[in-house]
N, C-alpha and C positions, 0 to 999 in steps of 0.2 A: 445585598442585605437580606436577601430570603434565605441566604445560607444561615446567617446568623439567627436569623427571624424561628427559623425549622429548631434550629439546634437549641434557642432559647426555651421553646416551648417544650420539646426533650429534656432540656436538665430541671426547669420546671416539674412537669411530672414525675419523674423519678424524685425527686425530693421530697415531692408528696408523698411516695409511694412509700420513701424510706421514714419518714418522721411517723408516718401512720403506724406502721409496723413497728416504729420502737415504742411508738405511746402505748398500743396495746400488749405488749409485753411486758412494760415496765411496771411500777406503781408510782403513784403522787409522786411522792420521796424522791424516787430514784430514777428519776426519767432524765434520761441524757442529752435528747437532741428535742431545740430550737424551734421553730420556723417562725420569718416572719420577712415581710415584704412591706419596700418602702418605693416613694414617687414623689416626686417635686418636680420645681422651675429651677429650670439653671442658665445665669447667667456666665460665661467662658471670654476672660480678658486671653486674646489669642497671640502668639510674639513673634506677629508678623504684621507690620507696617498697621499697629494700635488697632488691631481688628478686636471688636466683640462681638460674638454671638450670643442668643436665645434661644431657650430650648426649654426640654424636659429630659427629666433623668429618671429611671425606675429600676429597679432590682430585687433583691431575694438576696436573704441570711438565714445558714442553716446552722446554729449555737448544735455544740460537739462536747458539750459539758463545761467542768469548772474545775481550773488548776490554781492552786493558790493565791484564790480569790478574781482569778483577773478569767473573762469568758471567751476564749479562742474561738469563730468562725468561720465558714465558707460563704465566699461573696461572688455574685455576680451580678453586675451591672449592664445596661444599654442606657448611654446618653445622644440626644438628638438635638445638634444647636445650631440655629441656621439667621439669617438676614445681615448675616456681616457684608463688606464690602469686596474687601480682599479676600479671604476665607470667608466666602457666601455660605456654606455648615460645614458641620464637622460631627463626624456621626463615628460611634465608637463600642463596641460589645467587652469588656473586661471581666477578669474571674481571677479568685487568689482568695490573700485571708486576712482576716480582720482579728483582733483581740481587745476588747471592751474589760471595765471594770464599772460597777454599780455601787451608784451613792446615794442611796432613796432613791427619787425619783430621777436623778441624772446617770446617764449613763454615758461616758466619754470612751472613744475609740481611736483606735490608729488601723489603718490598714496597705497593703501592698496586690498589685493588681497590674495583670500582666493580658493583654490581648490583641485587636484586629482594628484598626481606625481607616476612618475616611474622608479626606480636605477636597471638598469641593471649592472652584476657584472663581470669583465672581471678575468684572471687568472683562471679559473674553479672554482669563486665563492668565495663566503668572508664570516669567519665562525661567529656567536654571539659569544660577551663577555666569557661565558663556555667554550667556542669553543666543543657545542655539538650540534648545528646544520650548515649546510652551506648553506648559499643562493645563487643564481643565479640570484637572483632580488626578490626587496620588491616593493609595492604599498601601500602609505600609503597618509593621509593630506597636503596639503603643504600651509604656509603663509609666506605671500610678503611683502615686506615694501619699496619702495624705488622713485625715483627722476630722474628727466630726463629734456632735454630739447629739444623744439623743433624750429629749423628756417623755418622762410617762405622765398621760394626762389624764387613760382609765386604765381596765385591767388591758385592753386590746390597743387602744389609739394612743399614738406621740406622735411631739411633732420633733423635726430634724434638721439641724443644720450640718453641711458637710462642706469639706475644700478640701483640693483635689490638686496637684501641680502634675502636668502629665509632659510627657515627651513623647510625639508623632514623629514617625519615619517618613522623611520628605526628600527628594531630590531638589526639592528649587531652592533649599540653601546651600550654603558651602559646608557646612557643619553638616548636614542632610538630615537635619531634625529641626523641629521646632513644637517651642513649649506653650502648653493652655494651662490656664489657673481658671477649672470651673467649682462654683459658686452656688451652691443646691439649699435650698430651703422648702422643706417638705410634709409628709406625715407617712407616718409606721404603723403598721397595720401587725401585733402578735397572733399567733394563732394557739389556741389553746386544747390541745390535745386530751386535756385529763375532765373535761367538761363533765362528762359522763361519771366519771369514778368520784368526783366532786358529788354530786344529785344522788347518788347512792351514798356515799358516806353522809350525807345529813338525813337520807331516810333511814338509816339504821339504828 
């Protein structure tokens, strides 16, 4: 997970570095790119022998402007969900894209999201299909599919519900996958870049 942990903190900064440098180019009007960062609790029904996990989920959306009316982004994710029995956590780094449309203060999403997961195995481990190996945990693929929505409750804070139907790459089914349905309930953090162009345009 430090590989993912490094590389988080990587596209992180670079997102800053890019929304910065479009805010100060751009003006009010015509400023193209986003940023904003969200976190919550996530609960993950797991489909494998009625595991759930607990956790938290957090990420970063960087908005790429507005195409007839509906607001296309880039997303990445890290979810952290553990105390199941069978799937003791299940830990997952995802990136892809989201596209949102705004209704006052609703803002409804779908998005697609493709990365690196990891099923850790409680009970001293879960055997393959043969049952001639036992695992302790796999690291395999993961893709996301799912829909969410967000309230704006100031200019900067909302709160967020999201769900998530994911497919993990596993050996210990026959199928060699198995699906989580997590369950996020959060709050969204906007950042607002034209702060300054704002405070000047009322002193003029």
């Amino acid at each position: 997970m430090r590989f993912w942990a490094r590389n988080l903190l990587l596209f992180l900064s670079c997102l800053s570095l890019v929304s910065l440098a479009g805010a100060q180019a751009l003006p009010t009007a015509t400023q193209l790119m986003q940023l904003s960062v969200f976190g919550g609790f996530t609960g993950a029904d797991v489909h494998l022998v009625g595991t759930r996990n607990l956790g938290a989920t957090a990420g970063v959306d960087l908005g790429i402007g507005r195409y007839f009316g509906l607001q296309p982004a880039l997303e990445l994710r890290g979810t952290y969900a553990t105390d199941g029995r069978v799937v003791s956590s299940q830990k997952s780094a995802l990136v892809g894209g989201r596209v949102a449309r705004t209704y006052g203060r609703l803002q409804p999403y779908v998005d697609a999201l493709f990365g690196r997961g990891i099923l850790d195995y409680g009970l001293g481990g879960y055997p393959n299909p043969n049952f001639t190996l036992l695992y302790t945990h796999t690291a395999g693929n993961v893709i996301s599919g799912g829909a969410g929505v967000n309230l704006a409750v100031t200019e900067h804070f909302g709160a967020k519900a999201d769900f998530q139907y994911q497919r993990f790459s596993t050996p210990v089914t026959a199928s060699h996958h198995i699906h989580s349905e997590p369950l996020t309930f959060g709050v969204v953090y906007l950042f607002d870049f034209n702060r300054h162009a704002k405070i000047d345009k009322r002193m003029r």
